[in-house]
C-alpha positions as CSV (number, residue, x, y, z in Angstrom):
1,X,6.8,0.8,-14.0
2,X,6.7,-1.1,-10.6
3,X,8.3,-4.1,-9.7
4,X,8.8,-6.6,-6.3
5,X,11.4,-6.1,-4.6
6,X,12.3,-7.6,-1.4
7,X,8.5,-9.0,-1.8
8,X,6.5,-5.3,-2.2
9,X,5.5,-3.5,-5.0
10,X,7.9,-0.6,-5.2
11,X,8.7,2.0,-8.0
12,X,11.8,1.6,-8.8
13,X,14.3,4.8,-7.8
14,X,15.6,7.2,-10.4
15,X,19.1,5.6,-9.6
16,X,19.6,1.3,-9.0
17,X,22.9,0.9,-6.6
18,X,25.5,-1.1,-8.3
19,X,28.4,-2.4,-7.5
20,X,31.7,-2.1,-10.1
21,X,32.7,-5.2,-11.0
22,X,36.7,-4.6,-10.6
23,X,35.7,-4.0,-7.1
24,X,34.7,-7.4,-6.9
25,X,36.4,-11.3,-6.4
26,X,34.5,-13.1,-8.9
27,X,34.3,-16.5,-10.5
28,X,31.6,-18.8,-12.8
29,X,30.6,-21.6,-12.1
30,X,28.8,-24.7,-13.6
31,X,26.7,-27.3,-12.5
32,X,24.9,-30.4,-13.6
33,X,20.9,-29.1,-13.5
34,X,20.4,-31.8,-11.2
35,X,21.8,-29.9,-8.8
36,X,19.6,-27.1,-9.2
37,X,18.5,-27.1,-5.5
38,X,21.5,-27.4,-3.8
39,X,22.9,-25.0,-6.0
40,X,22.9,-21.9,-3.4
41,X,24.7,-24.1,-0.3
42,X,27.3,-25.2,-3.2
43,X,27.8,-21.9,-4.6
44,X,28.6,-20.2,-0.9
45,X,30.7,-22.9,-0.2
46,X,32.6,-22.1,-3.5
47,X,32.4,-18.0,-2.4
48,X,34.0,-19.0,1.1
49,X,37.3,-20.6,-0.7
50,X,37.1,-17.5,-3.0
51,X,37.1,-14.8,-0.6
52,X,40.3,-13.3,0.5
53,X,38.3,-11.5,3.3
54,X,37.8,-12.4,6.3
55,X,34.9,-14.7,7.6
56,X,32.0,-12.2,8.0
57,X,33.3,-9.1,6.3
58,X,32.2,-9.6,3.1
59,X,29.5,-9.9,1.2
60,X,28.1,-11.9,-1.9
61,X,26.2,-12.7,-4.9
62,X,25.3,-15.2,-7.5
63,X,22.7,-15.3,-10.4
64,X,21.9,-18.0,-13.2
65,X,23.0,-17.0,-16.3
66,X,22.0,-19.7,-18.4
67,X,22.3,-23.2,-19.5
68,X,24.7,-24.8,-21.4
69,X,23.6,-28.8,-22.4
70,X,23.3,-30.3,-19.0
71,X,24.7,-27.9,-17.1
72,X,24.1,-24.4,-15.5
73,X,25.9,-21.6,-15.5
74,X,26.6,-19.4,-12.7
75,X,28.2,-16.1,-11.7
76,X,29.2,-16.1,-8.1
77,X,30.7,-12.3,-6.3
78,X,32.5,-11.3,-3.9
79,X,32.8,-7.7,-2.4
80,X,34.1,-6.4,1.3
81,X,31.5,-5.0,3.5
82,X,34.0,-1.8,3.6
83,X,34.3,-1.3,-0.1
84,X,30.6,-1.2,-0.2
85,X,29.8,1.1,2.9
86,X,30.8,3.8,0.5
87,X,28.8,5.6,-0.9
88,X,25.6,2.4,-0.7
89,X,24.7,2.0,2.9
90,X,24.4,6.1,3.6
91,X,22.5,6.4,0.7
92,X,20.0,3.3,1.0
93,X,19.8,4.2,4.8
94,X,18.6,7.7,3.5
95,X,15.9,6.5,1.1
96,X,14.8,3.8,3.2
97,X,16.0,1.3,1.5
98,X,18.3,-0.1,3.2
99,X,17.6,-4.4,2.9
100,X,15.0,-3.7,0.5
101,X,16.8,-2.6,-2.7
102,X,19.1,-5.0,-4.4
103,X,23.1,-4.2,-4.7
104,X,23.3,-5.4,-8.3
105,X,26.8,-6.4,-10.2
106,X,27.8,-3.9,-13.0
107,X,29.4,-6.2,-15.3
108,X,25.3,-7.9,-15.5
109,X,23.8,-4.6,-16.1
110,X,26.1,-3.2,-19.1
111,X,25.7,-6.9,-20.4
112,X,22.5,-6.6,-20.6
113,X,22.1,-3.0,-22.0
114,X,24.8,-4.3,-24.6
115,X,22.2,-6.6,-25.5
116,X,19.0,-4.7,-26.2
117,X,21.5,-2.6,-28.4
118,X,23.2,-4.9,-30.5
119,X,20.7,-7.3,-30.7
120,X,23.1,-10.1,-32.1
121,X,24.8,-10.9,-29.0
122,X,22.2,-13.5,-28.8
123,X,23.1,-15.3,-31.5
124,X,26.6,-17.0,-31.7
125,X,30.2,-16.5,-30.0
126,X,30.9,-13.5,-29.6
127,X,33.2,-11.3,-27.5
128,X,31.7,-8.0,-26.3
129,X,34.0,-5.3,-24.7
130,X,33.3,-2.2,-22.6
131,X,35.7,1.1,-22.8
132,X,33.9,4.0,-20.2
133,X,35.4,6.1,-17.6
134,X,33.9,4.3,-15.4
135,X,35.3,0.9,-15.3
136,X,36.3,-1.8,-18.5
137,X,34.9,-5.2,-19.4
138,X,35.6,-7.8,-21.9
139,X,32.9,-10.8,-21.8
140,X,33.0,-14.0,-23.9
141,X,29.4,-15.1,-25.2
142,X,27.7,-17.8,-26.6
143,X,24.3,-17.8,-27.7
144,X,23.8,-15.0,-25.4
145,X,24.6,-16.8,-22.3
146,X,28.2,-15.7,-20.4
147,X,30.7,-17.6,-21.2
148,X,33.5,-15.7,-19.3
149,X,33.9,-12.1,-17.8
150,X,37.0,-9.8,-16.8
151,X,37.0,-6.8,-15.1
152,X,39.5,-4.0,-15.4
153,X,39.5,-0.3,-13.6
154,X,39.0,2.4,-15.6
155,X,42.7,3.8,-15.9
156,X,43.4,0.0,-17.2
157,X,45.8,0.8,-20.3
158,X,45.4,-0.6,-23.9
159,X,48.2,-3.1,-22.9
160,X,46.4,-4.2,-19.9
161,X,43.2,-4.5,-21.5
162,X,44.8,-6.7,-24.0
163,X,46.1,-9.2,-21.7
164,X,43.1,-9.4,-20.2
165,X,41.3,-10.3,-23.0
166,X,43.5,-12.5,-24.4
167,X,43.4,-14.5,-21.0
168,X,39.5,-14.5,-21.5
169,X,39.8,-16.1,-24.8
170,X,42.5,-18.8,-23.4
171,X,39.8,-19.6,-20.5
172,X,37.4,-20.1,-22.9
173,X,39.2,-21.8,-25.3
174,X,40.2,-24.1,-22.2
175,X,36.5,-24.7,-21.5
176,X,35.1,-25.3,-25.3
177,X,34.8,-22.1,-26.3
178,X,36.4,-21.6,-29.5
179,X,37.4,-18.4,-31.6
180,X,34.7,-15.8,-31.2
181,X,32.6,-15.5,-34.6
182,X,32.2,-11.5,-33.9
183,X,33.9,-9.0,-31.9
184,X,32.1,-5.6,-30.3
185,X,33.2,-2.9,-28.2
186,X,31.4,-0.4,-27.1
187,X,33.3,2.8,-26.5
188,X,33.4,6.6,-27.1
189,X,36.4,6.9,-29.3
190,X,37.0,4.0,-32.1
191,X,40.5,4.3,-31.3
192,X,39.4,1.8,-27.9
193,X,39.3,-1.1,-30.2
194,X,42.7,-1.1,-31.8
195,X,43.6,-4.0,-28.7
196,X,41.0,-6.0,-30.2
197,X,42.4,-5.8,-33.6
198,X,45.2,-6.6,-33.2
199,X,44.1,-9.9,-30.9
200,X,42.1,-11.1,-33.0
201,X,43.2,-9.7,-36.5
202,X,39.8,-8.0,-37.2
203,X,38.4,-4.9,-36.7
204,X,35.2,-5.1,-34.0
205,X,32.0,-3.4,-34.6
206,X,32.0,0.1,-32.9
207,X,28.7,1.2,-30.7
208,X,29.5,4.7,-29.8
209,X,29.8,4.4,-25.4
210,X,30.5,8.1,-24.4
211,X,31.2,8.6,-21.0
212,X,28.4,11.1,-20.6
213,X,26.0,8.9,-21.7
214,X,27.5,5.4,-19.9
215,X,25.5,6.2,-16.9
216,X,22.4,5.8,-18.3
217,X,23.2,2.8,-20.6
218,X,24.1,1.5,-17.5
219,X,21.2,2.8,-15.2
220,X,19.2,1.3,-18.3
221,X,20.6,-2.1,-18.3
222,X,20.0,-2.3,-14.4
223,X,16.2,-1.5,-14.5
224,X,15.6,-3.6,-17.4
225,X,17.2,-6.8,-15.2
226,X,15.1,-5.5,-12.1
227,X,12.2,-5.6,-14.1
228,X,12.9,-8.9,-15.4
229,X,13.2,-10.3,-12.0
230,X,17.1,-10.4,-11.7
231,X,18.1,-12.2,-8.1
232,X,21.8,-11.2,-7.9
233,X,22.3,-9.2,-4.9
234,X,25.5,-8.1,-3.3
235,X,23.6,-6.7,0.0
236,X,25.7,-7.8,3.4
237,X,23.5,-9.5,6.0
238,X,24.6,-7.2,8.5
239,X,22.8,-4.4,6.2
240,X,19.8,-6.6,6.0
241,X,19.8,-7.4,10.1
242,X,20.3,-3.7,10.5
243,X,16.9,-2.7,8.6
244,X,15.3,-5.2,10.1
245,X,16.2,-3.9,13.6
246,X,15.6,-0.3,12.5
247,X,12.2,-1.8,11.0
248,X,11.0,-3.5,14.3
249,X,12.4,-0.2,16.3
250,X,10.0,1.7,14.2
251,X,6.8,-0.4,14.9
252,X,7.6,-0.5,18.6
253,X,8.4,3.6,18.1
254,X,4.8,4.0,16.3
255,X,3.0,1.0,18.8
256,X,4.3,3.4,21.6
257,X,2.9,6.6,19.9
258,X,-0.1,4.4,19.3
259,X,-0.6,3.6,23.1
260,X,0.6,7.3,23.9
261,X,-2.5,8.2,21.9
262,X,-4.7,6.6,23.2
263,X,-4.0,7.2,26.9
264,X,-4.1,11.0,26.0
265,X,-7.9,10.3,24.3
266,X,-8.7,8.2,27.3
267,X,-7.5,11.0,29.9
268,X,-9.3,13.3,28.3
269,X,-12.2,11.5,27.8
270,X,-12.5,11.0,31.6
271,X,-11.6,14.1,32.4
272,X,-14.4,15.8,29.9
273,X,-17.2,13.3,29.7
274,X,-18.5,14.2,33.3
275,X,-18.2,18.1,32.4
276,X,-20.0,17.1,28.8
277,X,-22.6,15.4,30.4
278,X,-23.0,17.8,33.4
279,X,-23.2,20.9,30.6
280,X,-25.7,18.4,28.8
281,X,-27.8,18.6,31.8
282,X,-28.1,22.2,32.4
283,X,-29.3,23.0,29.1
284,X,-31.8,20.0,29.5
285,X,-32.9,20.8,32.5
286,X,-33.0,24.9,31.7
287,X,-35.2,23.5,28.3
288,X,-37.7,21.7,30.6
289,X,-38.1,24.7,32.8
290,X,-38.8,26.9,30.1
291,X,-41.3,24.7,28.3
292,X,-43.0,23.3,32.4
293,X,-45.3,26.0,32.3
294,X,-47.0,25.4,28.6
295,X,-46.5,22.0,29.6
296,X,-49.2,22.3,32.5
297,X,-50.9,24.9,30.4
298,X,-51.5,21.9,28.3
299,X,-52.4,19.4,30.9
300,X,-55.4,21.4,32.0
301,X,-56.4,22.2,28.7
302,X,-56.4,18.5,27.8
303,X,-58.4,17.8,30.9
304,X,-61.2,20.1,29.9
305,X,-61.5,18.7,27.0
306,X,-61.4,15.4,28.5
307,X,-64.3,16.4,30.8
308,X,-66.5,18.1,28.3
309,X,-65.9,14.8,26.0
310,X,-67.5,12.8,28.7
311,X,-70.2,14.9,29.7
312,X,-71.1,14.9,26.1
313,X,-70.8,11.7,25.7
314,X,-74.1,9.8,25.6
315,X,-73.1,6.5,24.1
316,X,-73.1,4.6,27.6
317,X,-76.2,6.5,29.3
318,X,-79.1,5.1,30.8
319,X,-81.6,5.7,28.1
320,X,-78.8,4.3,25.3
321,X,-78.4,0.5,27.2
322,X,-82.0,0.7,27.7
323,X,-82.5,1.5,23.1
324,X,-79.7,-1.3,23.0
325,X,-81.5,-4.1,25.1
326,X,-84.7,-3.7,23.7
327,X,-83.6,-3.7,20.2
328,X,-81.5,-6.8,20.9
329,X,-84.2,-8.8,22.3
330,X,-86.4,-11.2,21.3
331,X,-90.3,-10.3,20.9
332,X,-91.2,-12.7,23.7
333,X,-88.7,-11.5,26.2
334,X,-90.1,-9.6,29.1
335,X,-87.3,-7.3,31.4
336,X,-88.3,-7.6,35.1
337,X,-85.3,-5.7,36.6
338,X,-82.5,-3.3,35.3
339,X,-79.7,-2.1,37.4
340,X,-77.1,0.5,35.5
341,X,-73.8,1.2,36.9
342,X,-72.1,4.0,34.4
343,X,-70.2,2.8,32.0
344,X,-69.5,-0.6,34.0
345,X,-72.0,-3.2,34.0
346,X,-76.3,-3.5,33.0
347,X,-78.1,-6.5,34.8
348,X,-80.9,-7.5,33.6
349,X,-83.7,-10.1,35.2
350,X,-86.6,-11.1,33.3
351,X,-88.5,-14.3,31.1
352,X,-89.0,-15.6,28.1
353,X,-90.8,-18.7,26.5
354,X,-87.7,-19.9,24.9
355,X,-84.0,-21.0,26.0
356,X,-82.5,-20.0,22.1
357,X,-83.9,-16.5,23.0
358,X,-81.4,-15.6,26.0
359,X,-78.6,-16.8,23.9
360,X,-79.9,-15.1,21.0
361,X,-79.6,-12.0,23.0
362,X,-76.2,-12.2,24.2
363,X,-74.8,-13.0,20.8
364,X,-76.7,-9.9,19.5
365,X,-74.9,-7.4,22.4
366,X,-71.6,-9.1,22.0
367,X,-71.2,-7.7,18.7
368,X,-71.6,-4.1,20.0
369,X,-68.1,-2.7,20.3
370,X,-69.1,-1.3,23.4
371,X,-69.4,-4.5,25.3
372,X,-66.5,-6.8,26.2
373,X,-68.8,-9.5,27.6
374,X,-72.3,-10.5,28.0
375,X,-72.4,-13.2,31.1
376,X,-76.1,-15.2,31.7
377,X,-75.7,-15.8,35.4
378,X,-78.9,-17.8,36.0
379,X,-80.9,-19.8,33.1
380,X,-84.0,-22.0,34.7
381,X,-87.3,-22.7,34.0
382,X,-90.1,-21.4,36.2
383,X,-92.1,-24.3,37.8
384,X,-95.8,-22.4,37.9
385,X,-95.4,-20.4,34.5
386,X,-93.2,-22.7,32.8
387,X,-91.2,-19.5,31.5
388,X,-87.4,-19.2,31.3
389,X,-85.9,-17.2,33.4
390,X,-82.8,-15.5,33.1
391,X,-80.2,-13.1,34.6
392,X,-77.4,-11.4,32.1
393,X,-75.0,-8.9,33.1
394,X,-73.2,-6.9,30.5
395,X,-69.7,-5.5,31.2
396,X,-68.7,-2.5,29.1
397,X,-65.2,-2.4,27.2
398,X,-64.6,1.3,29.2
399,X,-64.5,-0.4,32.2
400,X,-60.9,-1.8,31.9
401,X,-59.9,1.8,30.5
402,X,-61.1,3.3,33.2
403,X,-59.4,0.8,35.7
């Protein structure tokens, strides 16, 4: 199980801290529900004239418990910031929870522990007693909801215990309360009730309450409140200021660390890169003087080959232009000239009866992939013969490979 507290998702600790009620100054309260949102400024001011302590030695708590027709009821604690020191802040300080984990009221968690036991607290007036080693309670109920609460210390005897509860009953009985319809005690030897019995002139239900099993009821009844979402918390503010300042030491502590970090990588980081890099060359350079002489060996071989490829290579000779021209030309042209510069250009000079012819031509050696262009430098008709003609140069598609 997990729960929020102080706003993260914790799980809760094998032990919740609480706070014995005895130890406490405490008082409930009631106000109209309108006054649901000033109800914390009220209640503190109610805490200050309840304190005995002085101003900023104490802490304290308060915590809806219910409503009762218009109104809302509310317990409000008190407890010295010295009476709480021991054994709480040590321990929270040592689990790091210090701010963080609520300093609950006991008398709320054995209330509510008596409650998921004997489920018919919820129901009705009742009064519900508590008989441990550990401390003694007497609560008044109705319908579940705390009607009044004393607290006596656990060497408390049967006589004190009795006044107690019978000024309980005269408190409630003041505020409306009336005669309790049930009486409950839980205890670890019947014998505890006998006070009751003879207050109220009727024997009280007995739910066996050893004291080696109170602890747990009591660690029970705490983790079932946390988990509910109970807010009463009887942490000082100097506690919380002090986590808080222990909290913002840390972060500066692991922002330094951080930092420190991160110098050290960048030191090093200067310091090595040049050596990495310098290393990096070396090898490089030892790995291209191993492989320069295949490398050349290569180079030359490549060349030959080259060479023999052109010498071989009969696709731009003389005698192929001269197979290409004559099969691209019409049957009327006649060549007059042809100059051949290797694998450059081909002029050509010559006649022919008809214009369409010369263009004919070019269009024909243009689409040899050979060829990038086919120019006609000179297209005019010849006065005696009344022939065309024409000069064309053809540049070859090597020639910009070559250049």
């Amino acid at each position: 199980m997990r729960i929020d507290l102080r706003g993260k998702k914790q799980a809760l600790p094998e032990q919740l801290p609480v706070v014995p009620t005895y130890g406490t100054v405490y008082a409930r309260f009631t106000l109209p529900k309108e006054a649901a949102d000033t109800a914390t400024e009220a209640l503190t001011l109610q805490a200050e004239a309840l304190s005995p302590f002085e101003e900023g030695s104490y802490a304290v708590g308060m915590e809806a418990l219910g409503s009762r027709g218009s109104e809302e009821v509310y317990l409000v604690a008190v407890a010295s910031e010295v009476s709480l020191d021991d054994p709480w802040h040590g321990w929270l300080a040592a689990c790091g929870a210090l701010g963080k984990l609520r300093l609950d009221l006991s008398a709320l968690g054995w209330l509510r522990g008596m409650k998921e036991r004997h489920p018919a607290l919820a129901k009705g007036r009742w009064l519900a007693a508590l008989r441990t080693g550990t401390e003694q309670l007497i609560f008044l109920l109705e319908d579940g909801c705390l009607s009044e609460v004393r607290a006596l210390p656990p060497e408390a005897a049967d006589a004190d215990f009795q006044r107690e509860a019978t000024l309980a009953l005269a408190q409630g009985a003041m505020a409306g309360f009336g005669m309790p319809e049930g009486a409950v005690i839980f205890a670890g030897d019947p014998s505890a009730g006998v006070p009751l019995r003879e207050l109220l002139g009727q024997e009280p239900t007995f739910e066996p309450l050893g004291d080696g099993e109170a602890e747990a009821f009591l660690q029970r009844g705490l983790r079932l409140r946390a988990e509910e979402g109970a807010t009463f918390d009887l942490t000082p503010q100097a506690w919380r200021d002090e986590a808080h300042a222990a909290h913002q030491r840390r972060l500066l502590s692991l922002a330094a660390s951080v930092l420190g970090v991160l110098w050290l990588i960048g030191a090093a980081t200067l310091f090595l890169l040049p050596k990495i890099y310098a290393h990096r060359v070396k090898v490089a350079q030892s790995r291209l003087d191993a492989q320069r002489a295949v490398y050349e060996e290569v180079l030359d071989l490549r060349e030959r080959v080259s060479l023999i490829e052109r010498y071989q290579d009969r696709s731009f000779s003389a005698l192929e232009m001269l197979r290409l021209v004559c099969e691209a030309k019409a049957e009327g042209m006649i060549f007059l000239s042809m100059t051949y510069r290797q694998k450059q250009t081909l002029r050509l000079t010559g006649t022919t009866d008809a214009t369409a012819d010369v263009y004919t031509f070019k269009d024909t050696l243009q689409k040899d992939t050979r060829i990038r262009e086919v120019r006609i430098n000179r297209l005019v008709q010849d006065g005696k013969t009344q022939k065309q003609r024409f000069d064309v140069e053809i540049l070859f598609a090597v020639e910009e490979e070559s250049a």
